[in-house]
DRENDO-1510 file (C-alpha; in Angstrom, 1 decimal, always signed):
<recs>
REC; n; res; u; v; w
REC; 1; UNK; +0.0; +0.0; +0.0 .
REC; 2; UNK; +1.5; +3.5; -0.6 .
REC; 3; UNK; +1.1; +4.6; +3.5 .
REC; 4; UNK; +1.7; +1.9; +5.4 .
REC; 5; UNK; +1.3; +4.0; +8.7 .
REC; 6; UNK; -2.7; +4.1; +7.8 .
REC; 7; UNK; -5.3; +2.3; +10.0 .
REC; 8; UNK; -6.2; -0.4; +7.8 .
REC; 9; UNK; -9.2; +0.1; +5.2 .
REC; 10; UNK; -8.9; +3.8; +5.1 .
REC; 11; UNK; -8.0; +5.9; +1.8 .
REC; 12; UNK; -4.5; +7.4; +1.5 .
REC; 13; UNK; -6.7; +10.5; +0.1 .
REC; 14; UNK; -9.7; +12.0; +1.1 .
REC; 15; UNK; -11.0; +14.6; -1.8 .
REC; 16; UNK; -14.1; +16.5; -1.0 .
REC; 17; UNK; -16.1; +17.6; -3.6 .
REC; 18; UNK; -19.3; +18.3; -2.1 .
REC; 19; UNK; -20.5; +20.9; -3.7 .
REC; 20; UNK; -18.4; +21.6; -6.8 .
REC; 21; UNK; -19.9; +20.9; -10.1 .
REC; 22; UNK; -18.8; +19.0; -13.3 .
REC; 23; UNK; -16.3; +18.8; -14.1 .
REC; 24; UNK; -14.5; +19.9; -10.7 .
REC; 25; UNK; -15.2; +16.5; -8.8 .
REC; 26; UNK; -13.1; +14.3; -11.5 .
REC; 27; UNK; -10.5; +17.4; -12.0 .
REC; 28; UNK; -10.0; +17.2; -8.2 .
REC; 29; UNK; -9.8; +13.2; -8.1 .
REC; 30; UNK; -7.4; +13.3; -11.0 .
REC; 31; UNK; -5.0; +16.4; -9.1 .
REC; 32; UNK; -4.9; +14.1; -6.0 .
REC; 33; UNK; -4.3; +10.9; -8.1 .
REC; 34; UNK; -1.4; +12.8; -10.4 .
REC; 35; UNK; +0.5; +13.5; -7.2 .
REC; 36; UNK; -0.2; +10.2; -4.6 .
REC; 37; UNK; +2.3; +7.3; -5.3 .
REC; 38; UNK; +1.6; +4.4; -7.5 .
REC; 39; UNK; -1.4; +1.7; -6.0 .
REC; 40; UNK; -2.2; +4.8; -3.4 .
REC; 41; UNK; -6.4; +4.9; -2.8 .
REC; 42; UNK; -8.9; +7.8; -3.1 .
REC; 43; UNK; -11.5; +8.5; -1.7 .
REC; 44; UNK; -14.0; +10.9; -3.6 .
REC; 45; UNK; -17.1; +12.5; -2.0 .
REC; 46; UNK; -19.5; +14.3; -4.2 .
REC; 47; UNK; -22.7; +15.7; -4.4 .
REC; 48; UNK; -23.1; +15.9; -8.2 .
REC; 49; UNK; -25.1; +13.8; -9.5 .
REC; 50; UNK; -22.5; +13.7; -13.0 .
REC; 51; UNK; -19.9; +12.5; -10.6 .
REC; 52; UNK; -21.6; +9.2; -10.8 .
REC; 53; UNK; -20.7; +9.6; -14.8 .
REC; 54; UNK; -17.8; +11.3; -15.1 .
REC; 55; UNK; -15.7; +9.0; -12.0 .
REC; 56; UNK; -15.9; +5.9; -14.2 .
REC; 57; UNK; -15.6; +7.2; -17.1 .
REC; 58; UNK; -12.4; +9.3; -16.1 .
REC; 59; UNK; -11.0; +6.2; -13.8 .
REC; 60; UNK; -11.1; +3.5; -17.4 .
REC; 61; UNK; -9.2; +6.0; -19.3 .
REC; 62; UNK; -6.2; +6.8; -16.6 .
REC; 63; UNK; -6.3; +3.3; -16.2 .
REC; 64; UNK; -6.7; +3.2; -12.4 .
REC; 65; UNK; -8.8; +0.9; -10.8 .
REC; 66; UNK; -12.9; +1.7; -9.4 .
REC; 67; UNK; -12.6; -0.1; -6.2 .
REC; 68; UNK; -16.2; +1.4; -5.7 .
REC; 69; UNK; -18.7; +3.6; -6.1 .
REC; 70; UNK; -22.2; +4.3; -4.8 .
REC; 71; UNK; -24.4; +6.7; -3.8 .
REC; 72; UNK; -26.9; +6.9; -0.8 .
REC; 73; UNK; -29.0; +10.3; +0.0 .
REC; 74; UNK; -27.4; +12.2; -3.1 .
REC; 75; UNK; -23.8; +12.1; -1.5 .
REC; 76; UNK; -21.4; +10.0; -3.8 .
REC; 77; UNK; -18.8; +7.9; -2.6 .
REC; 78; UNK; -15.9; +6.4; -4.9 .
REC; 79; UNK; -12.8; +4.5; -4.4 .
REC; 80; UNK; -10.3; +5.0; -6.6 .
REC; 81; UNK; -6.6; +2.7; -7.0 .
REC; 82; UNK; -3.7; +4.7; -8.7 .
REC; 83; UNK; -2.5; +2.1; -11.3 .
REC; 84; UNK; +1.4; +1.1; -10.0 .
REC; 85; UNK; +3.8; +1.3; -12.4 .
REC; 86; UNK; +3.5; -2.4; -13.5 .
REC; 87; UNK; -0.2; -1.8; -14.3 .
REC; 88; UNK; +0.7; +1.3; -16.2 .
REC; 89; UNK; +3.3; -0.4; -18.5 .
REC; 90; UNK; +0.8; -3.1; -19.1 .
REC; 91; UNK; -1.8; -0.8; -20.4 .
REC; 92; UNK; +0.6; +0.5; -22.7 .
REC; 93; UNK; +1.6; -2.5; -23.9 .
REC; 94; UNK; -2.2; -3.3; -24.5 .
REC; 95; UNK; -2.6; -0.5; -26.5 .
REC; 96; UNK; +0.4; -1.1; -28.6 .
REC; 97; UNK; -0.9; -4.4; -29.5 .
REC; 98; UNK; -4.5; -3.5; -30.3 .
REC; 99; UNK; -3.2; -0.7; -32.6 .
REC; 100; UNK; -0.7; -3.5; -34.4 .
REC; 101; UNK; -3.8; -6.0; -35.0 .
REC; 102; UNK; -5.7; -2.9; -36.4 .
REC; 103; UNK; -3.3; -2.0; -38.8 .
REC; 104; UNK; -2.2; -6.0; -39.4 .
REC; 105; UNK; -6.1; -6.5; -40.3 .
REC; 106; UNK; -6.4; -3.6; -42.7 .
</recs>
């Protein structure tokens, strides 16, 4: 884990969005995420209902991992994993190789 000095099962990051709009919830979670240490975990608290959109979304394409996400009385809760650097060089590979078979099918 990236903070070993943490209770167990709590976030290395607590972001509070509650009451910022889109896109300021993901821009926050993204900010925090850019600057925590590889396999470090997030958690986000928002209030717009977008969040519940724009975390997932924003989470698949930096490649970090959606631990959860829910929502209960309009306040939204996600947990977020900062890909390591394994995961990272993985997804690059991935991507590599889907753009070889594209061009190898064309």
């Amino acid at each position: 884990m990236a903070n070993d000095d943490r209770p167990a099962g709590l976030p290395d990051i607590e972001i509070d969005a509650r009451g910022a709009r889109c896109p300021l919830p993901t821009l926050k979670l993204q900010k925090a995420l850019r600057s925590a240490p590889p396999g470090a975990v997030a958690r986000l608290l928002a209030d717009d209902p977008m969040a519940l959109i724009d975390i997932p979304h924003y989470v698949a394409q930096a490649g970090a991992e959606l631990i959860d996400v829910a929502e209960h009385e309009g306040l939204i809760t996600a947990l977020v994993r900062k890909p390591t650097r394994q995961n990272q060089a993985a997804r690059r590979w991935g991507k590599r190789r889907a753009a070889q078979d594209d061009r190898s099918s064309s």
